[in-house]
N, C-alpha and C positions, 0 to 999 in steps of 0.2 A: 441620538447621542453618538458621538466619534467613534470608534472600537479601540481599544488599548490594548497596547502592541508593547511585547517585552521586546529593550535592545540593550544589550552589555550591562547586565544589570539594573535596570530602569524598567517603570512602567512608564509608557509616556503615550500622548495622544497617536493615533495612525496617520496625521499627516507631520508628528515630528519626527516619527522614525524612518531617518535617513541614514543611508551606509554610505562613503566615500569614494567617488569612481574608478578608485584601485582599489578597491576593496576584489581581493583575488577569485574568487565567489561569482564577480560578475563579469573579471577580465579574462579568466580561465575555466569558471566550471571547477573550481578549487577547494570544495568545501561537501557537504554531506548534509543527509536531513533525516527526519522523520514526522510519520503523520499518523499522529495518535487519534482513536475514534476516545468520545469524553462521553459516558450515561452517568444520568444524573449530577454533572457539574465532577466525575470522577473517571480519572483516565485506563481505559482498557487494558489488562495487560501489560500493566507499565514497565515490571521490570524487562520482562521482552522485549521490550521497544527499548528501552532506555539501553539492555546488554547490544542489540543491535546497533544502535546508534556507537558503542563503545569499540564495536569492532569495527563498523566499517572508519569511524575518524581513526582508529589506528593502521586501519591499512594504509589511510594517505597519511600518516607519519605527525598527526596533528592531535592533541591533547587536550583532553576535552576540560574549559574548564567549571564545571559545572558535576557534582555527585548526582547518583540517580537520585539521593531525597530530595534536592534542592530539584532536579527536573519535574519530579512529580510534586512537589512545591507549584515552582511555577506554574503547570497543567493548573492545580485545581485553584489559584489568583486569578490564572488570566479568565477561567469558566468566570469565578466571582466577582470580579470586576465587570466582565461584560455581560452578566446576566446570564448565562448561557449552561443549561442543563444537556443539553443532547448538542455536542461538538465536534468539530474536525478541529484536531490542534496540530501546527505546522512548526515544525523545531526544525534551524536552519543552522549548521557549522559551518564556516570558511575558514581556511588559514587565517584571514587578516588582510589586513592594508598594508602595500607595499611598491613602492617608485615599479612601474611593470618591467619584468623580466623572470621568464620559464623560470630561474632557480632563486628559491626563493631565500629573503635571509635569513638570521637562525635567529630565535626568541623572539618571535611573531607571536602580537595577543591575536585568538581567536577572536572572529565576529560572532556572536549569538545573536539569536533575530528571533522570535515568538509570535505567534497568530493564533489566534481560538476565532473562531465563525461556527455560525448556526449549520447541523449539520442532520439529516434525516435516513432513516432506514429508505429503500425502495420503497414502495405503494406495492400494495397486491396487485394492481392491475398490471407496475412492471414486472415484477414477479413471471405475472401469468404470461404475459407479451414473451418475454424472456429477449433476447439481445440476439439480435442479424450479425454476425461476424464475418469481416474474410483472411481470409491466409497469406502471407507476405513473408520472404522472405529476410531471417534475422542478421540485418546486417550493425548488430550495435554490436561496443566492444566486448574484450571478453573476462571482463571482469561486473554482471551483472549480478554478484552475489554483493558490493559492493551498494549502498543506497549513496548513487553521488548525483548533485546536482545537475550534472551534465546528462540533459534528457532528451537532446538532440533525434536520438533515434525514436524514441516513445512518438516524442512531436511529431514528426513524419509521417509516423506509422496512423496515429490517430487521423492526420491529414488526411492520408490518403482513403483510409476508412470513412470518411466523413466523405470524401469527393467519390465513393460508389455507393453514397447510399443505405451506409453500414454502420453499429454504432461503438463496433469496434474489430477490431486486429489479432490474430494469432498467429504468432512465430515458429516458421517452420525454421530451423537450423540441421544440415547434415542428415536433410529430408526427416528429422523428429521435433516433435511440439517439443516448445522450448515452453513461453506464457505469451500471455496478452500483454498491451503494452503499457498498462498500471496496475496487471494484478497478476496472480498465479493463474494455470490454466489447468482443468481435468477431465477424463472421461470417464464413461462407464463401459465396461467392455463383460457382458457376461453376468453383471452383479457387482463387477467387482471396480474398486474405483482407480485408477492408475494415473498417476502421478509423478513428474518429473524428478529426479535427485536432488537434493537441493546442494549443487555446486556450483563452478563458479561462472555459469551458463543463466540461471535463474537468483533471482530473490529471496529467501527465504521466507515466504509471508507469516506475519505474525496469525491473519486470518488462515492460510495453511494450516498453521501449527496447532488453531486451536479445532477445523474442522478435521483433522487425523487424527488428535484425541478423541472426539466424539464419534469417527468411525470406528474406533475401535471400542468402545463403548456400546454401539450399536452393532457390535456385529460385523460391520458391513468389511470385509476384504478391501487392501489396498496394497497396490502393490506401485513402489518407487523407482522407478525405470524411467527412460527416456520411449513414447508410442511413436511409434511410425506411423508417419502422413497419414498411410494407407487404413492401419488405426484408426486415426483419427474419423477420417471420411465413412467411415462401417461403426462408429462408435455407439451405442444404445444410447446413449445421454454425453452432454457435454455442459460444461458446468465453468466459471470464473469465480475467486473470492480475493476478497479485498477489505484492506481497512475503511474504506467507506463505501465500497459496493456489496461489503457483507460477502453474501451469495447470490449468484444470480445464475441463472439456467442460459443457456443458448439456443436457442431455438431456431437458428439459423444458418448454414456457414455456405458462404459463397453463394447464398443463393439457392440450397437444396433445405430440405427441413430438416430437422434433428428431434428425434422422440416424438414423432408427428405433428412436430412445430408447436409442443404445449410441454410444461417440468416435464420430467422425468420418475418416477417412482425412486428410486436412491434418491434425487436430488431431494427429493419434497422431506425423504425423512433426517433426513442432513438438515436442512433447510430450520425446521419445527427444533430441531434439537438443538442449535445454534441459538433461534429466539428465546426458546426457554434457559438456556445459559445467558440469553445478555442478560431478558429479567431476573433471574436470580441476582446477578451480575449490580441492579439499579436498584434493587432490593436493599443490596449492602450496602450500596452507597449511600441511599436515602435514610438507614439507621446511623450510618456512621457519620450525618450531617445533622442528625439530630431532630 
């Protein structure tokens, strides 16, 4: 069956959902998004997502029109309509459509665009494999606190990761880990877990936000700084999270091994306490659907 795809207020089949070739979004990188993990047919963390989404379309000056109830509305139609219990849901802002030109006119309707796909934890075995990365330096702009569609530099980066070999990228900026190029990045240095600031250097990951609550929970030290390379390269453990890579361990960077090329001890108890929050997490949902 088709996948049903929200646009501008509409459910409509995915191959009617078409945006107009000025549509700013596509002429510019003019627009903003987010990409909700969905357990059981309900969106993770919504209002996080949903305040994120609110800040970055205010920083490009564009008005969302949509309330977080109506976003999380949507989230849990589009899971219902397409079947879909365990989701990646992709929420897309743009300015609008408008004859092309840099400055754009004033009372421009937003385009809203919606996506739910089938979407899965890692497997254990990627887990245990954990992720080959290499180092590259961050040449995207500097405004990545910012979630905008312009992903030019991620693309690249991923590119070139993929043409050594590698299944992903860490950004060194002003010789300090900045992230990978769709997720936060972390070490362990000592026990302890260290972590970039979240300014306007990095993303704010909503998966960050919730594995800092569970270190601290756990005990486990963190500390929010920007690690030097050299950090990086002596690290005990190295670690990525994401809204759809969860957690995942690295186990590789450049080609040398990290943690003897297998988790890490912090990662693993990070890892276990993350799962037992998502199930908690599809627990509730599963009551709340009845």
């Amino acid at each position: 069956m088709e996948p049903v795809v929200y646009l501008n207020g509409a459910f409509v089949p995915y191959s009617q959902a078409v945006v107009p070739v000025e549509d700013r979004g596509y002429q510019f990188g003019d627009g903003v998004y987010e990409v909700v993990r969905c357990y059981g047919g309900h969106p993770f963390e919504a209002d996080a997502h949903w305040e994120r989404l609110e800040r970055s379309a205010a920083a490009l000056g564009i008005e969302l029109p949509l309330t977080r109830a109506e976003l999380t509305g949507l989230a849990l139609e589009l899971c219902r309509r397409n079947g879909l219990r365990e989701a990646g849901l992709y929420v897309q802002v743009t300015r609008g459509v408008a004859t092309r030109n840099h400055l754009p006119p004033p009372g421009m309707r937003p385009t809203v665009v919606a996506i739910a796909r089938e979407a899965r934890a890692p497997s254990a075995e990627q887990v245990e494999r954990g992720l080959h990365c290499i180092t590259l330096p961050d040449t995207r702009w500097l405004h990545n606190d910012i979630k905008s569609v312009a992903l030019l530099g991620a693309v690249l980066g991923r590119l070139k990761a993929s043409a050594a070999g590698a299944d992903d990228a860490l950004f060194i900026r002003d010789g300090c880990l900045t992230e990978a190029t769709a997720a936060n990045a972390h070490l362990v240095l000592g026990g302890t877990v260290v972590t970039h600031p979240a300014n306007h250097l990095i993303l704010n990951g909503i998966t960050r936000r919730v594995m800092l609550r569970l270190a601290g929970q756990l005990g486990i030290p963190v500390e929010e700084r920007p690690a030097a390379e050299a950090e990086l390269r002596r690290a005990d453990e190295i670690f990525i999270s994401g809204t759809v890579t969860e957690l995942l361990p690295v186990t590789r960077l450049d080609g040398q091994p990290v943690s003897g090329g297998r988790p890490g001890p912090v990662f693993r108890r990070l890892y276990q306490a993350m799962a037992e929050h998502v199930e908690t997490f599809r627990a509730r949902a599963a009551a709340a659907s009845g």
